[in-house]
C-alpha angles and dihedrals in degrees: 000000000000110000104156088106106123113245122267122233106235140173107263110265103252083191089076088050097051101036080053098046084051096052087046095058090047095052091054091049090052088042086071109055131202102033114117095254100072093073091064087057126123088256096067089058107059144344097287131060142191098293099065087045090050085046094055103040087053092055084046083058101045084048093055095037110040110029103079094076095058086043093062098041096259096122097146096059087035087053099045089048087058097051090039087063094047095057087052081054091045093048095045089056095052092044092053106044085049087052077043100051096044090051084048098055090033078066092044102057111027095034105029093229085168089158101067100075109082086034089056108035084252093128100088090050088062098037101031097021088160088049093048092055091055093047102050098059095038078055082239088117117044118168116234114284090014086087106102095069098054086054091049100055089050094051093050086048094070096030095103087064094049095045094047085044087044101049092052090039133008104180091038080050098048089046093056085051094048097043088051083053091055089040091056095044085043098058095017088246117191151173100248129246120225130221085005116069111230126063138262114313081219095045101192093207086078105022092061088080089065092050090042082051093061095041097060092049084055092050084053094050098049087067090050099257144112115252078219121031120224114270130175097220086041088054093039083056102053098040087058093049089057096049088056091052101045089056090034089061092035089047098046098220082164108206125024128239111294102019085138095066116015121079116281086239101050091036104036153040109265108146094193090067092031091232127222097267091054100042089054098042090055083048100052094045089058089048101055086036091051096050098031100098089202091069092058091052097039094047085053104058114106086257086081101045092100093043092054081043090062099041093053084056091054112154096036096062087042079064100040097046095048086055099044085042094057100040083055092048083060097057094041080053093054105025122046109229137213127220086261100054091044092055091039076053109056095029083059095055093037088057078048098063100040079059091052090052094044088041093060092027096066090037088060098038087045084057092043091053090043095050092042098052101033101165119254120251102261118282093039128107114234118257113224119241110264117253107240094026117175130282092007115112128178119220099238085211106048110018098230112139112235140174119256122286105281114164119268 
């Protein structure tokens, strides 16, 4: 493939704002199990759910934000960005499974919410509590539903080498993605647990073709293309595969069709491994949204603002969301709730998390203004801002003034 185009200044896709906000909230939905809205989530609708959405459209971001750098030559400073932004990851996911773990024994001890710990991973922290220590820093050790952040350093750690491979080769880049995936699901390879035996329930050996996936798909973008070009047959394809896995999930037809001899990963269902079925359902979803031109007008109507709000926060209402999701596990656990409570409860840490986003979002726009229009020392007339000034980009769509695309 010939990628020396230059790349092509573009608004930022509000598409990949919105489409992330989306999968956030989801994933906070699904965080808290058991309340009747889990049951209307993207997972009861087809093989994949929001985490492999959340997966590739952070690979679509790293791709936008961070490859310009290695485009240019400047592969010291890129490479030190993207690490940069994995030890934020790192730090966030300690900072949150401590909060975790303190909400946890709180429950524990005050509401005898006994019940939580296995549910939770909680039982090496009571048993092995010295082992436990050692495994949660080294990432050995991740507490249930505090497993997305682990996957997602990782997969920062060894971006540089995708990006520099992507940029002199997508689809050499994309095999050798895809061979390491069939590799893991092959001889079951895996980042190990400690204390616990077994390995990441999102193994990253086989979760980085998602992300390269999505990396791909930002490079493109950044010269202004599409990594697949729109075809009928190709569309027809993947609208039919997502009509056979929405009524093969409402129907519950349970395996697929050689499950017996196939591989588990090629014939069945195993997120760990992301499996066939769900790899090519996230795919072809992305697919149909990409080319479907109502997405992009519906998506921009004012309904959505909030949403594209909280997915250009991202990380900070993933946080946020994973505490508030746990502290309402707690409760659920101790109190029994009605379908009104649940709903007063997760309407009350979704609005938390829109404030989170606005909050950080105001702070960042009110620096950019005061940077941009510093006074002048007296005597001097005042320059204008330049039109087209660095790192400001405009949603075609909407309107609304945002920095440049940085990953969540």
């Amino acid at each position: 493939m010939n990628t020396t185009l230059p790349p092509r200044k573009t608004s930022r896709d509000l598409r990949l704002d919105v489409f992330r906000g989306l999968a956030l909230l989801t994933i906070f939905v699904n965080h808290v199990p058991g309340n009747f809205y889990e049951r209307f989530t993207s997972r009861n609708f087809g093989f994949s759910d929001a985490a492999e959405a959340f997966v590739l459209m952070s690979g679509i971001a790293v791709g936008l934000a961070y490859s310009r750098g290695f485009r240019a030559g400047d592969f010291g400073n890129a490479l030190l960005r993207i690490w940069r932004r994995a030890g934020t990851i790192y730090v966030a996911h300690i900072v949150t499974s401590v909060i975790a773990i303190a909400i946890v024994a709180s429950g524990i001890l005050y509401l005898d919410t006994v019940d939580i710990v296995r549910r939770v991973n909680f039982t090496r922290l009571l048993d092995r509590p010295l082992s436990a220590m050692v495994g949660i820093p080294t990432l050995g050790h991740q507490l249930g539903y505090f497993n997305i952040l682990p996957l997602y350093f990782t997969l920062l750690i060894v971006s540089p080498f995708y990006i520099v491979l992507g940029l002199r080769n997508r689809w050499a880049m994309l095999g050798l993605a895809f061979a390491i995936w069939f590799l893991a699901g092959m001889f079951r390879l895996n980042l190990p647990n400690f204390p616990n035996p077994g390995g990441w329930f999102f193994n990253p050996i086989s979760w980085q073709l998602v992300y390269a996936i999505g990396i791909a798909m930002g490079l493109s973008m950044t010269e202004g293309r599409k990594l697949v070009l729109y075809d009928s047959r190709l569309f027809g394809l993947a609208v039919a595969f997502l009509v056979l896995a929405f009524f093969w999930v409402q129907l519950r037809l349970g395996a697929l069709p050689g499950r017996e001899t196939l591989p588990f990963f090629i014939a069945g269902f195993d997120k760990s491994f992301v499996a066939a079925p769900r790899l090519l359902h996230v795919l072809a979803l992305t697919y149909v949204v990409v080319n479907l031109p109502a997405v992009a007008w519906l998506i921009a109507t004012p309904f959505f603002r909030p949403v594209a709000l909280m997915g250009r926060n991202g990380l900070a209402v993933f946080a946020t969301g994973s505490v508030l999701a746990i502290a309402l596990q707690v409760l659920r656990a101790r109190f029994q709730t009605s379908f009104f409570e649940d709903t007063a409860l997760l309407a009350g840490g979704i609005l938390v998390q829109y404030g989170i986003a606005w909050f950080l979002t105001a702070t960042s726009e009110k620096k950019r203004t005061d940077a941009t229009y510093r006074p002048e020392p007296a005597g001097q007339p005042a320059e204008p801002p330049l039109a087209g000034q660095p790192g400001v980009a405009l949603y075609s769509q909407s309107g609304i003034e945002s920095r440049s695309m940085r990953s969540p």
